[in-house]
Structures are given as structure tokens and as C-alpha cells.
N, C-alpha and C positions, 0 to 999 in steps of 0.2 A: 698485090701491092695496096694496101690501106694501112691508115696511120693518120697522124696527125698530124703529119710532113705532107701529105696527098694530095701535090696541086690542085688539082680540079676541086679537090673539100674544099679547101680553104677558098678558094676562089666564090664559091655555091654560096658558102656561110657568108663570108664577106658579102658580097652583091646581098643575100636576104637582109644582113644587120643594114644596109645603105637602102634599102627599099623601106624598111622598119623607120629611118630616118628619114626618107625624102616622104613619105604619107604621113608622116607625124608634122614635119613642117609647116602645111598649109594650115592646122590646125590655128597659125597664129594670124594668117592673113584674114582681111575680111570679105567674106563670101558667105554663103547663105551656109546653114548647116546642114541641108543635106548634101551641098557640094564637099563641102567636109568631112562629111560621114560617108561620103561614095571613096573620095582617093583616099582616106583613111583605113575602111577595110578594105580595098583591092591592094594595097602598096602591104598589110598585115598579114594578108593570105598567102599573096604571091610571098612576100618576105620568107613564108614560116615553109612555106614551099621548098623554097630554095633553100633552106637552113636544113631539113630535113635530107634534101636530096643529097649532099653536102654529108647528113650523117650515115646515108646509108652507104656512101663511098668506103667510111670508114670501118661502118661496122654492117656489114652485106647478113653476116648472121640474124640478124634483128630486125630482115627486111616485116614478116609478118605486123610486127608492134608499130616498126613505122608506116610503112600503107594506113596502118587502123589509125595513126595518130592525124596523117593528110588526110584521109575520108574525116575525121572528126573533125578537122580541122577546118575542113570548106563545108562541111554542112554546119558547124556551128558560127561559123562567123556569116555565114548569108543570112541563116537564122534571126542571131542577133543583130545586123546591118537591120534587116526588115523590120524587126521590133520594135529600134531606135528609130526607124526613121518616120513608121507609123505612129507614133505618139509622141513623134515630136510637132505634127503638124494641130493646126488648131483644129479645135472638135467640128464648130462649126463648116468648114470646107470641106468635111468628107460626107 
């Protein structure tokens, strides 16, 4: 039973696109930037997580490409989280 009728898909995808939004949110409040740049990529990862899990309900055939896409997915965003966060700070304090 997959499709795009697939409670549980739609449920996975939903909750990621509503994770994708609640970590984009704070972006507007005022907090420091690395508190922003922390629940921005956890709320992206986790999001893309749950979109992903979400697609493999529908298409279980394609599990190989999606694994490779969640492995890329959390090592490229820690990656870039750490980048941004280290040159956002001033030179002098490190």
C-alpha cells in the first residue's frame, strides 16, 4: 500500500514542511545568530528527514537513493551549520 493517498506519507511530509516553517520562523525574532543558525538547521534536517521518510512510504523501490540522499543530507547540513557558525564569529575571539 503506497501512493499518494498513504496516511502515514502525507502525515511524515506534512510534520517536515511544518518543521521547515517553525525553524524558519525564528529567523525573524531577535536572538543572537548562532541561536538562529542552531533551530534553523535542526528544524531543516529534521524537516527533510521526515519528507524523505514520508517518500520512502511511497516509493520503498527507491529506498537505496533515499538513504544516500538522508546521509547527505545530515552530513551536509552539520557541515555547513559549522562553517556558518564559525565565521560568523569575530576573528578576534577565537
Amino acid at each position: 500500500m503506497h501512493g499518494w493517498f498513504h496516511p502515514l506519507s502525507l502525515i511524515l511530509i506534512s510534520l517536515g514542511l511544518l518543521m521547515w516553517f517553525w525553524g524558519t520562523w525564528p529567523l525573524l525574532q531577535q536572538r543572537s545568530l548562532l541561536v538562529k543558525l542552531h533551530r534553523l538547521s535542526v528544524a531543516d534536517t529534521l524537516g527533510s528527514a521526515l519528507m524523505l521518510a514520508g517518500l520512502w512510504l511511497q516509493r520503498a523501490d527507491l529506498w537505496p537513493l533515499l538513504l544516500l540522499a538522508l546521509i547527505g543530507l545530515m552530513l551536509w547540513n552539520t557541515i555547513f551549520g559549522y562553517v556558518l557558525a564559525s565565521t560568523s564569529q569575530n576573528p578576534r575571539s577565537r
